[in-house]
Every structure is written in structure tokens, then in C-alpha cells.
C-alpha positions as CSV (number, residue, x, y, z in Angstrom):
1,X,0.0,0.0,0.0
2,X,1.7,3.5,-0.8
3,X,1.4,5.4,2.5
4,X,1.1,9.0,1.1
5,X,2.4,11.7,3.3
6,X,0.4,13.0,6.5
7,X,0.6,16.4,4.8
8,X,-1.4,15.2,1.4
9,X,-3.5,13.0,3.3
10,X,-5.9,15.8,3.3
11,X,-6.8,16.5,0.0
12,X,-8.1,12.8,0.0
13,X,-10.0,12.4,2.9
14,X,-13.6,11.7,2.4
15,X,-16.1,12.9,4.7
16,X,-17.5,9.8,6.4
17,X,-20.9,11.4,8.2
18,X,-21.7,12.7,4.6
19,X,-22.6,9.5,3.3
20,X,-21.5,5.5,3.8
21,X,-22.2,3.2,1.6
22,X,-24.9,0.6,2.8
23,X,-24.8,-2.4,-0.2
24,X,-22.1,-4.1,-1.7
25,X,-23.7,-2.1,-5.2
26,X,-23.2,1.6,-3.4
27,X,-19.4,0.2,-2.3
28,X,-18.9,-1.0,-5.8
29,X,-20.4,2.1,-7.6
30,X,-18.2,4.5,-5.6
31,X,-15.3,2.4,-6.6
32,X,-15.9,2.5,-9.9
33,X,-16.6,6.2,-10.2
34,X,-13.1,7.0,-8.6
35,X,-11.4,4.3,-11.5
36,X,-13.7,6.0,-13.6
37,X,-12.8,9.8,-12.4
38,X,-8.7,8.6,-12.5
39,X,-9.5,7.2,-16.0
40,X,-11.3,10.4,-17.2
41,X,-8.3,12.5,-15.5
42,X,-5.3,10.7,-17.2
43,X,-6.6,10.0,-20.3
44,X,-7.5,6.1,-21.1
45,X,-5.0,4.2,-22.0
46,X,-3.6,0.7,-21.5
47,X,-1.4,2.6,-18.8
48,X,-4.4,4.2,-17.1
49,X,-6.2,1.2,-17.0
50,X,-3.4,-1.4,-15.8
51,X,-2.7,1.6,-13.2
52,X,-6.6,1.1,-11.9
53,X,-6.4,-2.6,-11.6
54,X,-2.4,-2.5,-10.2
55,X,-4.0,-0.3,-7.0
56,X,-7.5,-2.4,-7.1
57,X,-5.5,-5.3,-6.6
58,X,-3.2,-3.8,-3.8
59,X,-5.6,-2.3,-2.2
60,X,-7.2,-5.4,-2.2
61,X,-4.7,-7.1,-0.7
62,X,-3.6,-4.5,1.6
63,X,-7.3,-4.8,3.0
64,X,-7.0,-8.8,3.5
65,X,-3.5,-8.4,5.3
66,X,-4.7,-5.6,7.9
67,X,-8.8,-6.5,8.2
68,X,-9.4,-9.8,7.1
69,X,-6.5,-11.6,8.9
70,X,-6.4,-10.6,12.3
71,X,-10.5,-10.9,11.8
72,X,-9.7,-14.7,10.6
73,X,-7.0,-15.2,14.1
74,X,-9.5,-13.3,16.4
75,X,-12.2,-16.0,14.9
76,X,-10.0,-18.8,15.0
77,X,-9.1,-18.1,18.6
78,X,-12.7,-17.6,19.6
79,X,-13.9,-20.9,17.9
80,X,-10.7,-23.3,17.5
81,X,-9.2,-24.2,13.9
82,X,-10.6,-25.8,11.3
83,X,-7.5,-27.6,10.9
């Protein structure tokens, strides 16, 4: 994940009390319309769009390694291993 500087962090931040997404659709939507704002911004290209998937993909992973795995260990603790 490329930690941006606390400095730029700002011009990024989203408000979260204006609004949250509530469905897996509204999560994917706003997803896509950033992609689709980066796109529209750069120009598309086979660059552009390799760039989307490149940070979909880390952020995807980036999102397993510090949510879904301790969630897995907390849950594997909680109700013994499958293994």
C-alpha cells in the first residue's frame, strides 16, 4: 500500500458522516466512479487502466493483510481451527 504523506492525506479524505455506503452495489459504484474519475483524469490508455487494476489489486490485498487476517486469528481463537 503506498502510504502518502500526513501532509497530502488531506486533500483525500472523504467525509465519512456525509454519506456510507450501505450495499455491496453503493461500495462497488463508488469504486468504480473514482477508476472512472482517475480514467477520465489521465486519459484512457492501457497505462491508465493497468494503473486502476495495479492499486485495485493492492488495495485489495492490503485490506485482506490488515482487516481480514487478524479478523480470521480473532475468529480462530474464539472458535478453534478448522485444521
Amino acid at each position: 500500500m503506498p502510504y502518502i504523506k500526513q501532509e497530502d492525506r488531506s486533500r483525500f479524505c472523504w467525509n465519512h458522516s456525509a454519506y456510507v455506503p450501505k450495499t455491496a452495489g453503493e461500495l462497488n459504484y463508488l469504486i468504480t466512479d473514482i477508476c472512472c474519475a482517475y480514467l477520465e483524469c489521465t486519459g484512457k490508455s492501457y497505462s491508465a487502466i493497468n494503473d486502476i487494476l495495479g492499486a485495485l489489486e493492492a488495495a485489495k490485498l492490503e485490506f485482506y493483510r490488515r482487516v481480514v487476517v487478524p479478523y480470521e486469528n480473532d475468529k480462530i481463537r474464539e472458535n478453534g481451527d478448522v485444521f
